[in-house]
C-alpha positions in Angstrom: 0.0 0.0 0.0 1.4 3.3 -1.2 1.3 6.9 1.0 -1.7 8.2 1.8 -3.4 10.3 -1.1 -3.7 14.2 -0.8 -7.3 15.2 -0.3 -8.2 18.6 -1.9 -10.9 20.4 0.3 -12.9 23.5 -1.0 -12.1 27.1 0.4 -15.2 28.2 2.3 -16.1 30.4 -1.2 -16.0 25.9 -2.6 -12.7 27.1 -4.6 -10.0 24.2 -4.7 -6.7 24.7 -4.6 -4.3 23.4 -7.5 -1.5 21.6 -6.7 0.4 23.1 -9.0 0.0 26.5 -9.1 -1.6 26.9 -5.7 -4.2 29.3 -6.9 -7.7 29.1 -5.3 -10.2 28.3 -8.3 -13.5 27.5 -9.1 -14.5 24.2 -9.8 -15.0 24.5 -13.3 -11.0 25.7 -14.1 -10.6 21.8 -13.8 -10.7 19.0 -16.0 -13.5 15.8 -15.0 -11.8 13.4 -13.4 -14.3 10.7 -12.4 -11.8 8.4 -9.9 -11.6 11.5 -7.8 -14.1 12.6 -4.9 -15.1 15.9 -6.5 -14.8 14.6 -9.8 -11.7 17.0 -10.8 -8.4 16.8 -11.2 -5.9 18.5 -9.3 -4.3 20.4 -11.6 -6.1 23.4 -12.8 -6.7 23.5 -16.5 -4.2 25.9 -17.4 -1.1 24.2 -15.4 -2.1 21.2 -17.3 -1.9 22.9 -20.6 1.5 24.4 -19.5 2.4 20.6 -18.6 1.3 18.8 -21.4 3.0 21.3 -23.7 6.5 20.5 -21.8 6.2 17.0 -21.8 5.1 17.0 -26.1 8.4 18.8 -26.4 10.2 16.6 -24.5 8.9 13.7 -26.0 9.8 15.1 -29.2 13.4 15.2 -28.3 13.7 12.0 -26.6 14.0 13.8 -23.0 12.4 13.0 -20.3 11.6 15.8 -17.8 14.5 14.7 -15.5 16.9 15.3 -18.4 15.2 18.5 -18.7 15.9 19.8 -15.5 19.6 18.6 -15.0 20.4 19.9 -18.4 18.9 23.4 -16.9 20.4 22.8 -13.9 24.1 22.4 -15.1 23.4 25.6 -16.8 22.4 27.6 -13.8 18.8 27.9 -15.1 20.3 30.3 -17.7 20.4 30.7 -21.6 23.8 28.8 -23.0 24.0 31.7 -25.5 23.0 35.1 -24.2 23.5 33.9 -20.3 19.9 35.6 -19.3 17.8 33.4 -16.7 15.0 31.1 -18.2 11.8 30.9 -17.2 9.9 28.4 -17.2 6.3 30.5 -16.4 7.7 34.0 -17.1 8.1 36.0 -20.0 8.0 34.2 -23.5 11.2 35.5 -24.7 12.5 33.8 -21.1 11.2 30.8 -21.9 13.5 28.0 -22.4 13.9 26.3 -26.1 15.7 23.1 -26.4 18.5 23.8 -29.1 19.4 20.9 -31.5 21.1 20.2 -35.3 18.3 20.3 -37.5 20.2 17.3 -39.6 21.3 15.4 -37.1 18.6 15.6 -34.2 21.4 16.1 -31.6 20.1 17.9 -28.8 23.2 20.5 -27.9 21.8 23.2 -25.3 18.9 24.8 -24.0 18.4 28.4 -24.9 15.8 31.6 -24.7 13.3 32.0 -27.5 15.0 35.3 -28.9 18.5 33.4 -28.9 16.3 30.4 -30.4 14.9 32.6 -33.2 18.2 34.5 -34.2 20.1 31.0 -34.3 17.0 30.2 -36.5 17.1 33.1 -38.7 20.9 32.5 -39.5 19.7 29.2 -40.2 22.5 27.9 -37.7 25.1 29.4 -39.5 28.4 30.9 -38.7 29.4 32.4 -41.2 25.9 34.3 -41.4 26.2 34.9 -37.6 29.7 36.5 -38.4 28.3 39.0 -41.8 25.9 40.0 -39.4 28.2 40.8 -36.6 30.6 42.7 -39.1 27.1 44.5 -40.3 26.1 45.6 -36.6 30.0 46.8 -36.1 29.6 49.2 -39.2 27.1 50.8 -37.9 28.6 50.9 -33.9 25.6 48.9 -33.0 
């Protein structure tokens, strides 16, 4: 027999709280979920969204969310190219993009969607990166 399960009580307005999120919300911000008491889940509907995005791009990688997190962790939660902090519920342009070679699949970092984008742009190029450097320089930007 495995621990005890959590129970999830109502506020005394009958919000629940989710358990990932920890907002107080209305009944109906929750998926059916007949096995449980109240007939929810415990995760509001927008955490789940946020979840089952994540773990579709992790599938899609061949990572698994522990291989995620220690690759995020060994880069102190930042961006391998520009250095600024991910995000993980924050500002889209914080949020963390896993960076691989388009013709190989390799999975080599985990960047921020603007670094993401630019290394898109340049098509993962070098010597593009490097024109556009010299371009930028011309004009002291």
């Amino acid at each position: 027999m495995g621990p005890p399960r959590t129970v999830y009580l109502p506020n005394t307005d009958g919000d629940y709280k989710c358990a990932v999120c920890h907002k107080w919300l209305p009944l109906w911000c929750y998926y059916e979920d007949k096995v449980r008491s109240n007939g929810r889940k415990s995760i509001c509907k927008e955490c789940h969204k946020k979840l089952d995005k994540q773990r579709k791009r992790l599938r899609r990688y061949g990572l698994t969310t522990e291989d995620f997190e220690a690759k995020l962790e060994s880069q102190d939660g930042c961006c391998a190219c520009c250095g600024v902090e991910l995000e993980l519920d924050g500002k889209r342009t914080r949020s963390p993009c896993i960076d691989h070679n388009h013709d190989t699949g390799e999975i080599r970092d985990i960047i921020c969607t603007r670094c993401n984008l630019a290394a898109g742009n340049l098509k993962d190029s070098s010597e593009r990166a490097r024109k556009l450097m010299e371009y930028l320089k011309k004009w002291n930007c």
